[in-house]
C-alpha positions, 0 to 999 in steps of 0.5 A, spaced: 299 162 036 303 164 041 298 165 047 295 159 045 302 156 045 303 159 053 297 157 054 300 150 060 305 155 063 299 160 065 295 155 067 300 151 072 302 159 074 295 159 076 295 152 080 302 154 083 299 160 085 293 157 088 297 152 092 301 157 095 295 161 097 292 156 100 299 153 103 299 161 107 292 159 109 293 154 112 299 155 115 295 162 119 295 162 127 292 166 132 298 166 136 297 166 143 302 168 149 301 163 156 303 161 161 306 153 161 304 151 168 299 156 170 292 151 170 287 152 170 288 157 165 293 155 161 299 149 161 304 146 156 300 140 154 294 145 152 290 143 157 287 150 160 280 153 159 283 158 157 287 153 152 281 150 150 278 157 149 284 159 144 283 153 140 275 155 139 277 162 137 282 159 132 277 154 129 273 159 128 278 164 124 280 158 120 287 158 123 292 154 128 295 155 135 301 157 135 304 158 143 309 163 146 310 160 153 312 164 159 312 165 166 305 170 167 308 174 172 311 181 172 314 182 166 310 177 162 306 183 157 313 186 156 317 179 154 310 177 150 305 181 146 309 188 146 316 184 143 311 182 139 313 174 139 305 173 139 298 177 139 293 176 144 293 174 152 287 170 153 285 172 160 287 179 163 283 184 167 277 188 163 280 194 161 288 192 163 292 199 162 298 195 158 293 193 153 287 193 149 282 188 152 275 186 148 269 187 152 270 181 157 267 174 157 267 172 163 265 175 171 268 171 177 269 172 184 273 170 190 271 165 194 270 161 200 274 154 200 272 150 205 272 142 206 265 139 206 265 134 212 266 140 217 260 144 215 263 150 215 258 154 211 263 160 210 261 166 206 260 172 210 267 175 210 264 178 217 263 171 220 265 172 227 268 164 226 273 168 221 276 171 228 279 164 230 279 159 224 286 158 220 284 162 213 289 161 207 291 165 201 295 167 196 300 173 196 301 176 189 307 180 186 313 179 187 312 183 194 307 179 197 302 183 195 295 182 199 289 180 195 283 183 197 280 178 202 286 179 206 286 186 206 279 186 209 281 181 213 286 185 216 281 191 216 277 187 221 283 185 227 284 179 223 291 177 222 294 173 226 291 166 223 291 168 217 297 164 212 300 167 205 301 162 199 304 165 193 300 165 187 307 163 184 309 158 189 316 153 186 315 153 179 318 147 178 312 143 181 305 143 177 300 148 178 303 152 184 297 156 185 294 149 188 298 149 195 292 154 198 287 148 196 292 142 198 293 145 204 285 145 206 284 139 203 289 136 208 287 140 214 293 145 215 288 150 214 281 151 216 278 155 210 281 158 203 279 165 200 282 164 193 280 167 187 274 163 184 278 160 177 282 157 182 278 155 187 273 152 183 278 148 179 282 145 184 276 143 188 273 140 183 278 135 182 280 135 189 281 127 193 277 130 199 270 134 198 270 141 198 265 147 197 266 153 194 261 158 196 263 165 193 264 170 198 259 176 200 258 182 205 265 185 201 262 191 199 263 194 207 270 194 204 270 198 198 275 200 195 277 193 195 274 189 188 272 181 189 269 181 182 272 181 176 271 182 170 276 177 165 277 180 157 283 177 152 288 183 151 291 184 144 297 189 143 295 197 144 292 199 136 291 192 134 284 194 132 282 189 127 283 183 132 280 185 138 274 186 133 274 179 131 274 177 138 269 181 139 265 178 135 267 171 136 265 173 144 259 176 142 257 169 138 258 164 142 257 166 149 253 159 151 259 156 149 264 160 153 260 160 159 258 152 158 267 151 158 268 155 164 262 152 168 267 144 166 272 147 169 268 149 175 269 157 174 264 160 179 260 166 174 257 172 176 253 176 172 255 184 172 252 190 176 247 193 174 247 200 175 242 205 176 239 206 170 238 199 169 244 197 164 251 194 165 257 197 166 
């Protein structure tokens, strides 16, 4: 009698229970760290690929996005994934040493950006013509450092024309990283060797018509990489997540590659080694 008595309360126990579960659920976020104005990669109005790609990832896993924004510059990992503020980095270096990388879902290379209607046609990095046209490009760090198609040009005796732009630039005005393409498109240089991501991108929506040709002859200049490969970085010991990435990579690999190529990433394939597999 006295069961049969609790009986409502136990159930309405049940449902508030249900409820809560599923309030929990619903409220589960993939927590991702990015940059607000850094596109093509990530801003604030979510309008990067690598926005795009969290927002796949967290539909997949049945959650939301939650963001915490920062300056991706010296510091960033520190003040983000390793205070523990969020839990995962989009777009990191494959096997970066400050994190756990998935395997990568995406390979890219420097490029040549050149305006289309002076027929330049650049993509030897040893083209005579490189010895007399004004060459942009970006300067990294906080100490300008040289990217690799400005150390191979310094290898060369090329130095005199060639013009640094921070990648950081004035962070008070959108996407600093696309002063190097502005300043092809207006002619204050005549080629740009950028990072392909941007490159394509900013020449994508560039008033002026631009080509993007991926830069080729850099092997003479090893140890200096022209190609990376690009992974989402999680915090050192987060196992279970990097996993699930892993497996959303893994499934759905036509989709990735189908966003990167609308937001005119140049793709490359990775090398082949000698035994004929992929490192």
């Amino acid at each position: 009698m006295r069961l049969r008595n609790n009986l409502p309360g136990i159930a309405l126990g049940l449902l508030f229970a249900l409820a809560t579960s599923a309030a929990a659920a619903s409220d589960a976020a993939l927590r991702v760290c990015a940059d607000p104005n850094n596109l093509p990669f990530s801003d604030s109005a979510e309008a990067g690929f690598e926005n795009r790609l969290a927002a796949m990832v967290a539909a997949h896993f049945g959650e939301q996005v939650s963001y915490t924004w920062w300056a991706q510059r010296r510091g960033f990992i520190r003040s983000t994934l390793k205070a523990g503020t969020c839990d995962v980095v989009m777009g990191l270096p494959a096997g970066y040493d400050l994190v756990e990388t998935t395997k990568p879902y995406y390979r890219s290379t420097y490029v040549f950006v050149t305006r289309r209607d002076r027929q330049l046609e650049l993509s030897s990095l040893i083209d005579p013509r490189l010895h007399h046209l004004a060459i942009g490009v970006h300067l990294i760090g906080d100490d300008g450092n040289n990217p690799p198609p400005a150390q191979a040009l310094g290898d060369q005796g090329i130095v005199d024309n060639v013009r640094g732009y921070s990648i950081y630039g004035d962070y008070r005005e959108a996407n600093p990283p696309a002063r190097l393409i502005e300043a092809v498109e207006n002619g204050a240089i005549d080629v740009a060797a950028a990072w392909g991501p941007l490159g394509g991108y900013f020449a994508q929506r560039s008033p002026v018509p631009l080509t993007v040709v991926p830069i080729r002859d850099y092997e003479r200049f090893a140890p200096q990489q022209f190609q990376f490969a690009i992974a989402m970085g999680v915090r050192k010991g987060d196992h279970a997540l990097r996993d699930r990435l892993n497996a959303f990579i893994d499934e759905h690999r036509s989709e990735i590659n189908a966003l990167l190529r609308s937001y005119g990433v140049p793709l490359v394939d990775p090398p082949v080694t000698a035994s004929g597999g992929q490192p």
